[in-house]
C-alpha positions in Angstrom: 100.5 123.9 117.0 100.1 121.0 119.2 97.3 118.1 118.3 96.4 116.0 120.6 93.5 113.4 121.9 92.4 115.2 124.8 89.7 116.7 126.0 88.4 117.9 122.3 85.4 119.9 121.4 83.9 116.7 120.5 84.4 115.1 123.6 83.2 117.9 125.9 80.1 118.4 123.7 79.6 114.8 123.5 79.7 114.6 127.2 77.2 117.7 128.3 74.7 115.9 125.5 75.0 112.6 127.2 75.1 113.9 130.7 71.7 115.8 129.9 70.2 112.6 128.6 71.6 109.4 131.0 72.5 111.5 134.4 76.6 111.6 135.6 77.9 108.8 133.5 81.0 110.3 131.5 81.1 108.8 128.6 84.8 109.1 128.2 85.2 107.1 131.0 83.7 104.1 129.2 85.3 101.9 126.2 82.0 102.3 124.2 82.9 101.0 120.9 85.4 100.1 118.3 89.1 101.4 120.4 87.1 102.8 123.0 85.6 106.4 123.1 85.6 108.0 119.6 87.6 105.4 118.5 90.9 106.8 120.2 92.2 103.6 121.5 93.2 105.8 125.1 91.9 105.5 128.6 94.0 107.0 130.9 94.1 107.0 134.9 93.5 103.5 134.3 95.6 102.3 136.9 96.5 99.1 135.0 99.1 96.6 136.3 103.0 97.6 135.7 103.6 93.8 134.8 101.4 90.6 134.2 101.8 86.8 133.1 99.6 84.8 131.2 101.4 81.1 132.0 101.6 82.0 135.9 98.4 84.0 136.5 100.2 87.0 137.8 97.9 90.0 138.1 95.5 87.6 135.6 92.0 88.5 137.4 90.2 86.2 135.0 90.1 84.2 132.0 87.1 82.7 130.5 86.5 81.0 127.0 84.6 82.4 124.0 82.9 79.2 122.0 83.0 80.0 118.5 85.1 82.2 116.5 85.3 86.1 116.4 87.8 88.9 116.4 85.6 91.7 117.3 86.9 93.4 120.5 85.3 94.0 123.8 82.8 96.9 124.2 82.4 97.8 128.3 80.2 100.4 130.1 79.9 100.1 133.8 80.7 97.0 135.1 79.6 95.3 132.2 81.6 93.7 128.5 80.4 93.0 125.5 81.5 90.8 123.0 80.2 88.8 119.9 80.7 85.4 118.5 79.7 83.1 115.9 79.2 79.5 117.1 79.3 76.4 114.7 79.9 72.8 114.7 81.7 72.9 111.0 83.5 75.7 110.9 86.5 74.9 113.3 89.5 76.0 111.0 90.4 78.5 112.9 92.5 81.6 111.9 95.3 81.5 109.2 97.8 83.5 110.5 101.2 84.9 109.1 101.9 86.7 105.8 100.2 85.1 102.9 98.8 85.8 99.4 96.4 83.4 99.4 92.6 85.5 99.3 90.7 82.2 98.9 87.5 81.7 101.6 86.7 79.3 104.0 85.0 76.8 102.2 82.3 76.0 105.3 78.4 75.7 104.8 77.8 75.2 107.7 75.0 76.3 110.9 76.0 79.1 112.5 74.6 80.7 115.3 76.0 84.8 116.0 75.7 85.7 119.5 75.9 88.4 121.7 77.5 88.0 125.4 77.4 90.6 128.3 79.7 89.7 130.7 80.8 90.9 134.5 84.0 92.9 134.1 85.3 91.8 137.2 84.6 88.1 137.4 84.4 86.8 134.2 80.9 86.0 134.7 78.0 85.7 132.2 75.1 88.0 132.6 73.5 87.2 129.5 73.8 86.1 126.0 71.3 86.0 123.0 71.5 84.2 119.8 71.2 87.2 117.5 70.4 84.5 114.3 70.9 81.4 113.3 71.3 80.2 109.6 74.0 79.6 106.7 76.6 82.5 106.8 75.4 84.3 103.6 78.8 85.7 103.2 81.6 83.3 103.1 84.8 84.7 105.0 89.0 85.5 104.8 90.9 82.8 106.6 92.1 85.4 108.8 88.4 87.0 109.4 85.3 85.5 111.0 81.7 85.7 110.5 81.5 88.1 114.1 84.1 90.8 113.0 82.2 93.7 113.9 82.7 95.2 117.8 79.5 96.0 119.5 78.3 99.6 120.2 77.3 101.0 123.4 75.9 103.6 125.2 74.4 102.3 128.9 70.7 102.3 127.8 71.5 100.2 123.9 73.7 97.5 122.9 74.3 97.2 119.5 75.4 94.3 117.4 76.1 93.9 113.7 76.4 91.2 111.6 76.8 92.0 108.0 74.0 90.3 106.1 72.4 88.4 108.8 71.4 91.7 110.4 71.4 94.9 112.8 70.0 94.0 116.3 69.9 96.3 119.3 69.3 95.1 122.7 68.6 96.9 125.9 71.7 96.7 128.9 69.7 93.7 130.0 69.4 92.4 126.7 65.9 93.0 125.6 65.6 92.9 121.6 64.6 96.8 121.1 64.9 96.4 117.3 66.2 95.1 114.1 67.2 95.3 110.9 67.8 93.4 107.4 70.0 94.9 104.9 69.4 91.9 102.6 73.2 90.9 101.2 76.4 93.1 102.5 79.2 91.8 99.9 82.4 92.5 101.2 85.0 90.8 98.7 88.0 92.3 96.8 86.7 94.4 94.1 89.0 92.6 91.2 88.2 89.1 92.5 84.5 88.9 93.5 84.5 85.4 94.9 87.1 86.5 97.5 85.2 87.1 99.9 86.1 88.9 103.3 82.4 88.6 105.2 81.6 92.2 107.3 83.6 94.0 109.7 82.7 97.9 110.0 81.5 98.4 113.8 78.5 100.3 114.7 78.6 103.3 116.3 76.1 105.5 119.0 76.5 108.7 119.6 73.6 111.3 120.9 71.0 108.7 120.4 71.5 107.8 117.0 73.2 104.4 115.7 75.6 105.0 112.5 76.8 102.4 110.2 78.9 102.4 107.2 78.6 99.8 104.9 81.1 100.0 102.2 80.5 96.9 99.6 80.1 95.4 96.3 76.4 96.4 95.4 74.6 99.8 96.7 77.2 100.9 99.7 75.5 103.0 102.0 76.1 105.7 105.2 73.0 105.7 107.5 71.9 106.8 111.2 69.0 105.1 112.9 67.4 106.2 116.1 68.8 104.3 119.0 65.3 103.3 120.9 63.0 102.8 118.2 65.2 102.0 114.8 63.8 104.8 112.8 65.7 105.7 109.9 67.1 109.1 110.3 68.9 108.9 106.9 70.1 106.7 104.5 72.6 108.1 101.7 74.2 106.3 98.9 78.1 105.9 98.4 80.4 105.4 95.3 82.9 103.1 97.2 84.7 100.1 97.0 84.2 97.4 99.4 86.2 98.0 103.0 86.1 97.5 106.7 86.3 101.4 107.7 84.0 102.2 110.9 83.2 105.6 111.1 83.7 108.6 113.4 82.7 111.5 114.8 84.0 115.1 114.3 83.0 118.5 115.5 83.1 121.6 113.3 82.2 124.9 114.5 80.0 123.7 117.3 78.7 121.2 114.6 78.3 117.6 114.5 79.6 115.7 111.7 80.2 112.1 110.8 84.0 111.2 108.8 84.5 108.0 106.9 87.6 106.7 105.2 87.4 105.1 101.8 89.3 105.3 98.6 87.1 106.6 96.3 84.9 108.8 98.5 86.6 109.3 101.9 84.4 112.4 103.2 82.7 114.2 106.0 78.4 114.3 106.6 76.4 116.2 108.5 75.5 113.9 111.8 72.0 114.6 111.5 71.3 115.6 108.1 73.8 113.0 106.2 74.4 116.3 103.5 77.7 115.8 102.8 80.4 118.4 103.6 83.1 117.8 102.2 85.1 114.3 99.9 88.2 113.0 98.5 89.6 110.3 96.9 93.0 108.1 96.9 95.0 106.3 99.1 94.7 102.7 99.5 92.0 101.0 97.4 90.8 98.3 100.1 90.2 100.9 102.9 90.1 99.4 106.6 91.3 102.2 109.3 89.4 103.9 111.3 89.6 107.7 111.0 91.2 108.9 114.6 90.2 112.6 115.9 93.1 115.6 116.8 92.7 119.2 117.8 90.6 120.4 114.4 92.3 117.6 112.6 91.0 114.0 111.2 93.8 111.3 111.0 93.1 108.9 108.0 95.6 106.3 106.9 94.9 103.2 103.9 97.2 101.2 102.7 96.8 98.3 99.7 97.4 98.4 95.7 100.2 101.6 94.8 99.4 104.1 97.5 99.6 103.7 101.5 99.3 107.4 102.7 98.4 109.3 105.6 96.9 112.4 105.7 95.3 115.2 108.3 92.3 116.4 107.4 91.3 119.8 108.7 87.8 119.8 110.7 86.7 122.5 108.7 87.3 121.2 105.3 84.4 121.5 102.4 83.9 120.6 99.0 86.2 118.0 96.8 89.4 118.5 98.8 91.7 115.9 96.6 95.1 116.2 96.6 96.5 116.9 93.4 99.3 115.1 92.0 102.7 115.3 93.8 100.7 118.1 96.1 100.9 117.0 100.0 98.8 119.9 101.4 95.7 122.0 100.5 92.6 124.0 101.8 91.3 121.0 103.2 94.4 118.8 103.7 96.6 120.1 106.9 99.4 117.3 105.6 100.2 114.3 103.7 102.5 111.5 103.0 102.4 109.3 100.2 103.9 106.1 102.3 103.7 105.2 105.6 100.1 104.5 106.3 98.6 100.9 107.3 97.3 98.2 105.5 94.8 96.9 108.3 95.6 99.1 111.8 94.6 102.3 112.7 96.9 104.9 113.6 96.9 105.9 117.4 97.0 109.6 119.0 98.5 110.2 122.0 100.2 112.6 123.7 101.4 114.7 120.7 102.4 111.2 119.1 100.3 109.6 116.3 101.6 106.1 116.2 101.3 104.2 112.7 102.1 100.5 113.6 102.2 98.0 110.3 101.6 94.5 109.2 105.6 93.7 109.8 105.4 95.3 113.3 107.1 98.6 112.1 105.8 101.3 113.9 106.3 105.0 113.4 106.2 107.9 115.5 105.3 111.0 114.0 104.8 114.9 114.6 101.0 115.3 114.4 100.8 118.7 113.5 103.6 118.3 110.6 104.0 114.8 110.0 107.5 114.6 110.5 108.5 111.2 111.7 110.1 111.1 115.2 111.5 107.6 115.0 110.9 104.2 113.0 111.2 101.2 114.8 110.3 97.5 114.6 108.8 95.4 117.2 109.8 91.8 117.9 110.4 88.9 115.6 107.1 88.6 114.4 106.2 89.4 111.2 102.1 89.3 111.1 100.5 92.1 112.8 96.4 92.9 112.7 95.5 94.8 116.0 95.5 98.3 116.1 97.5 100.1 119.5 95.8 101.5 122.5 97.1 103.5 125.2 97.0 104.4 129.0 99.3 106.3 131.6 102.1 106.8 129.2 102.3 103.4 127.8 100.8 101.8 124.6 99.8 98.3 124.0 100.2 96.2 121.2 99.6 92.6 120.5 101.1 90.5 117.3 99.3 87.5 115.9 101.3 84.8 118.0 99.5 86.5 121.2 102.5 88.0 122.6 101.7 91.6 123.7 104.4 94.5 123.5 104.6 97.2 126.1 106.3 100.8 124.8 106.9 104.0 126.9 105.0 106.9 125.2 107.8 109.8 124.0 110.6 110.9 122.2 112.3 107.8 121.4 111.6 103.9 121.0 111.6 102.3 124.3 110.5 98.6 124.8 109.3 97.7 128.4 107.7 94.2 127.8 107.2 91.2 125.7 104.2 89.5 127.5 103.6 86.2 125.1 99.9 84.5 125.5 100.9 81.5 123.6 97.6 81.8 121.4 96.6 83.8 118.2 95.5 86.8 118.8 94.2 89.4 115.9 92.2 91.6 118.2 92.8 95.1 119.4 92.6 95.0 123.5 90.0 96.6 125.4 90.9 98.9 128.8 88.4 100.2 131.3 89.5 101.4 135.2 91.9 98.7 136.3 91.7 96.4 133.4 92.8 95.5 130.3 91.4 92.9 128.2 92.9 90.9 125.2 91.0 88.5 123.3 92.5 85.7 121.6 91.1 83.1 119.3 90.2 80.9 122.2 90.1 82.7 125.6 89.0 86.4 126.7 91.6 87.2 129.5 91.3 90.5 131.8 94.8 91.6 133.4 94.6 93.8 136.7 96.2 94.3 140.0 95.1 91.6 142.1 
């Protein structure tokens, strides 16, 4: 059985529903979230550059700078990107890279203002920004985090930023406010040490006209989907978790549209339009961050943090409390597991009959999808931080380390490096690729790389 990324059930039903709703836009075309189009982290026939240099501007269409802080990645559609930021005067630490154990927060009090940019994809150009709010953060944050984690949502017609506690806003593509919303406090801190705070970083999602948001914190975690245009609650259901960054997904089953989560007390599947719950588990890492990634009839999660940093393949067509038992690696509900390997912060990549697990040290393993045998094990660089998750086009994947230098691999059977591309700045953020282009955003500049 071969798993792959593809053109899935999901993405061809996704497509006919959009295509019936905004004209001959293919969605899968776009980089409309979080890694792109159901979060897959692939765009190929991108045509992107075989080679480019940050210091000497080769095949560098454009750098522009982003005032503030964020690590949120760039959302595109058309010709335009979107990105957030969070803008103020006292908070100039910057990010604390490298490997550390220190979980204290930013001790800043300061105004802030979180903003939302839409900017021309091929010039660099500002089209638009709005100051979403402007206030005390109400959260403090990580020294590696920012208080504009989150990656906006997009679907052509709504633009869709969060920002933890200080709010849910939609905009239209021209950036009329639409809508909304105030979840009062969103406290995402480590569960054993409350005052270590993280601040919010799950990422919106739209998909058939409905915004979903997972919201996985101290007090009253929640799954809920709101109606694009108007806000309306769809549904709103409660979840035994504890606090993570995990942006959801979506998942076909049986012509079916479902919604999965990852978590570590109640990773599960809900019905897109109901929120009934399908099917749960628990285990794995207990601060949950990866983003479930989508197979042939299979769901990718991956947690790593506390005793346990599995992976596991969830079948599409899973039900009920589908736990693995101890020492048991497979079930009705559970294609595969393994009890090490997963990721601490990244999530995994699929592509080409590869799922990629790249880690904090810059291991990176290639395994079987549809078995989980590992392919090869390898290590990337001399850097030892990693936060960005992979993407992928035309055969080759893209990774970038802390210290801003970006990695270049060939897709297959074995390891092959092509490049080592440094920026000279930190970089924590997954890039962005749309047709031509591939953006990386570091803690200063946004930079798009293309044939010139």
């Amino acid at each position: 059985m071969k798993l792959r990324n593809t053109l899935s059930t999901a993405v061809l039903l996704f497509s006919l529903a959009f295509t019936q709703a905004y004209g001959q836009v293919k969605p899968e075309r776009q980089w409309p979230g979080y890694r792109g189009y159901l979060a897959s982290g692939v765009l190929d026939n991108a045509n992107l550059p075989e080679t480019f240099d940050f210091q000497k501007s080769v095949n560098i269409l454009w750098k522009v700078s982003i005032p503030g802080m964020g690590i949120s990645s760039p959302s595109i559609w058309g010709n335009r990107l979107f990105i957030t930021t969070a803008v103020s005067e006292g908070d100039k630490a910057g990010f604390k890279p490298g490997l550390y154990g220190d979980v204290t927060p930013v001790k800043d009090s300061s105004i802030h203002e979180w903003k939302v940019y839409c900017i021309d994809k091929k010039s660099g150009k500002v089209i638009w920004e709005r100051t979403a709010y402007k206030g005390i953060p109400k959260v403090k944050r990580h020294p590696k985090s920012t208080h504009a984690n989150s990656t906006i949502a997009t679907d052509g017609k709504h633009v869709v930023a969060f920002f933890g506690s200080e709010g849910l806003y939609c905009y239209n593509y021209d950036g009329k406010l639409l809508w909304q919303k105030n979840f009062g406090l969103l406290r995402s801190a480590f569960f054993v040490m409350k005052n270590a705070e993280w601040e919010f970083a799950s990422s919106p999602l739209i998909y058939d006209g409905s915004v979903v948001i997972q919201c996985d914190v101290l007090e009253n975690s929640f799954l809920a989907a709101y109606d694009a245009e108007t806000g309306k609650e769809l549904w709103k259901v409660s979840r035994d978790e504890y606090p993570g960054w995990c942006t959801p997904n979506i998942y076909t089953n049986a012509g079916k549209t479902c919604v999965a989560v990852n978590g570590y007390k109640h990773r599960g599947g809900y019905d897109f339009k109901t929120g009934k719950e399908i099917w749960n588990m628990s285990g794995g890492g207990d601060i949950p961050i990866p983003t479930p990634v989508l197979g042939d009839n299979v769901i990718f999660f991956n947690s790593a943090h506390g005793k346990y940093s599995p992976i596991m393949a969830v079948k599409t067509n899973a039900t009920g409390d589908i736990t693995l038992k101890e020492n048991e690696t497979s079930n009705s509900g559970v294609l595969w597991s393994m009890p090490r390997g997963g990721s601490y912060i990244q999530t995994m990549l699929l592509y080409r009959n590869h799922l990629y697990s790249l880690n904090w040290n810059g291991t990176i393993q290639c395994l079987d999808p549809a078995t989980g045998k590992e392919i090869y094990n390898a290590k990337l660089g001399a850097s030892k931080s990693f936060m960005a998750s992979p993407v992928a086009s035309d055969g080759k994947i893209y990774i970038i380390d802390e210290t801003g230098t970006v990695y270049i691999l060939e897709d297959g059977e074995t390891f092959k490096l092509l490049a080592e591309i440094p920026t000279n700045e930190i970089s924590l953020t997954a890039p962005a690729i749309t047709d031509g282009i591939i953006f990386f955003r570091t803690q200063n500049y946004l930079y798009a790389a293309g044939k010139k």
